[in-house]
C-alpha positions in Angstrom: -14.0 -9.9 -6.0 -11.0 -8.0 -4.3 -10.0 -4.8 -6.2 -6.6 -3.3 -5.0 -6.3 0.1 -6.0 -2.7 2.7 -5.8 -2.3 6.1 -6.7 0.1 8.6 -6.8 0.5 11.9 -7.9 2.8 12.7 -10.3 4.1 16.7 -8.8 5.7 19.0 -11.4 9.0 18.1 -9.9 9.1 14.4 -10.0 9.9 12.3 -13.0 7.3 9.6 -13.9 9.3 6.8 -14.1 10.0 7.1 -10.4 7.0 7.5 -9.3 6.0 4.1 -11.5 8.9 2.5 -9.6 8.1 3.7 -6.9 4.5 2.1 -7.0 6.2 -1.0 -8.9 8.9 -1.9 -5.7 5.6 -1.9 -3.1 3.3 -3.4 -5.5 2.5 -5.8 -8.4 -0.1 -4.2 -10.7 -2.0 -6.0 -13.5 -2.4 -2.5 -15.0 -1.1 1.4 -14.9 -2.5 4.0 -16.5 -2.1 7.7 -16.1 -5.5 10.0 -15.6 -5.4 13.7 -15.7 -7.4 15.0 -13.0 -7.6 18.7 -14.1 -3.9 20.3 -13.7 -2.9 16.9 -11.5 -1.0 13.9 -13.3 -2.1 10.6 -11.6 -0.7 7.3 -11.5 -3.4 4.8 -10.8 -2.3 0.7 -10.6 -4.7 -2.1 -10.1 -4.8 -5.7 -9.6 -7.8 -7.7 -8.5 -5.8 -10.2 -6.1 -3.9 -10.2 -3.0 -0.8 -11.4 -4.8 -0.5 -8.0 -5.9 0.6 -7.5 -2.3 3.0 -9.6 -1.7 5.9 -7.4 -1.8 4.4 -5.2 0.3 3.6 -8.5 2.7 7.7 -9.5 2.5 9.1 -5.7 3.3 7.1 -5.2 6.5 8.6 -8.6 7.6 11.8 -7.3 6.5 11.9 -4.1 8.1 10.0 -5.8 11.5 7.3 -2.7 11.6 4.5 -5.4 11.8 3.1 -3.8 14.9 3.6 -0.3 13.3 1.7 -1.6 10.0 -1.5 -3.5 12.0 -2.1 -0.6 14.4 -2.2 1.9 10.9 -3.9 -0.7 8.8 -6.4 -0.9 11.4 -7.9 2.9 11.8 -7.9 3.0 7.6 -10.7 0.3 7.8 -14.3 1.6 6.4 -16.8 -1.3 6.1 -15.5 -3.1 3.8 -12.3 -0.9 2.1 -9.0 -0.6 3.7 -7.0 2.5 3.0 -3.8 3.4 3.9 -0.9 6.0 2.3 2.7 5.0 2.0 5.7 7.7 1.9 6.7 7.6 -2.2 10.1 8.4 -1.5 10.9 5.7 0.8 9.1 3.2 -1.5 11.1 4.5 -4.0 14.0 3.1 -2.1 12.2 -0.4 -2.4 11.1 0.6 1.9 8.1 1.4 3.4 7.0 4.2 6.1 3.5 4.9 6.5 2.6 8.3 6.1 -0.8 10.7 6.4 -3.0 11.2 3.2 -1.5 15.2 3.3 0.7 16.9 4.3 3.4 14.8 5.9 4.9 14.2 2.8 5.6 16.5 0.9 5.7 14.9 -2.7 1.8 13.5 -1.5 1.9 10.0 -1.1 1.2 6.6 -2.5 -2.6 5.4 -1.8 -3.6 1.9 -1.2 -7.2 0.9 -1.3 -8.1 -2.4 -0.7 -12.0 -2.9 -1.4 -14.3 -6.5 -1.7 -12.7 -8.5 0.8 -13.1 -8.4 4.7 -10.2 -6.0 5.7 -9.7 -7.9 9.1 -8.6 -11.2 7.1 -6.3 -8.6 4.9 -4.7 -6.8 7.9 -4.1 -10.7 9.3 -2.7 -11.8 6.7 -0.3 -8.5 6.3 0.4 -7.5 9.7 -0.3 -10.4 11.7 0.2 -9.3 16.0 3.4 -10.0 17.5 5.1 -10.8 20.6 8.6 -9.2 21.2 9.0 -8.4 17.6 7.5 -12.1 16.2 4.1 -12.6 14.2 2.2 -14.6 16.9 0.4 -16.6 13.7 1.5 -16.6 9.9 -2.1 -16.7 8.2 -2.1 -17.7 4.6 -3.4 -15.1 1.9 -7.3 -14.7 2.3 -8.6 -16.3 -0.8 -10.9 -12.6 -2.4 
């Protein structure tokens, strides 16, 4: 079973509804829930199918950073998780730019971690190779 997990810390100087929104214009959670971890305010959304990843899977077509998204996608693989950190205030603005997990941002970023599915079939599926700026192969959502 596929279990898609995003956080995001909630910083003293950010307002919670846009850091939901934030979450909510990249992603399509079948729950949120808030968990203190110590002095830190968490956001942490998950949905247990790829659907949950569809927006995200329409703005990189959108934006054309296919390349950009496989060649990141593709050093956050670990076995079988996939991990990668979005910017929250570009997702905010319903966009995405990839970011490090610290320090490039500098309201932290938005985690994605994709787990119980072969993260291969996931990166094909999202960011499938192009050739002068066009997918090379459209593959259908890996069934997880």
């Amino acid at each position: 079973m596929v279990i898609i997990t995003v956080e995001a810390e909630i910083r003293p100087t950010e307002s919670e509804r846009k850091v939901k929104q934030a979450i909510l214009n990249v992603f399509t959670p079948d729950h949120m829930e808030i968990e203190k971890r110590g002095n830190i305010r968490v956001i942490v959304a998950k949905a247990y199918s790829l659907k949950s990843l569809q927006k995200l899977h329409r703005l990189l077509r959108t934006q054309r950073i296919l390349d950009a998204a496989r060649s990141i996608m593709e050093k956050g693989v670990r076995g079988n998780t996939l991990t990668f950190h979005l910017n929250k205030q570009v997702a905010l603005q319903g966009k995405i730019s990839f970011t490090e997990a610290y320090g490039e941002s500098p309201m932290g970023p938005i985690t994605v971690t994709i787990e119980g599915i072969d993260p291969r079939e996931v990166i094909d599926w999202l960011a499938p190779k192009t050739s002068h700026g066009e997918p090379l192969w459209e593959k259908e959502m890996p069934k997880g």
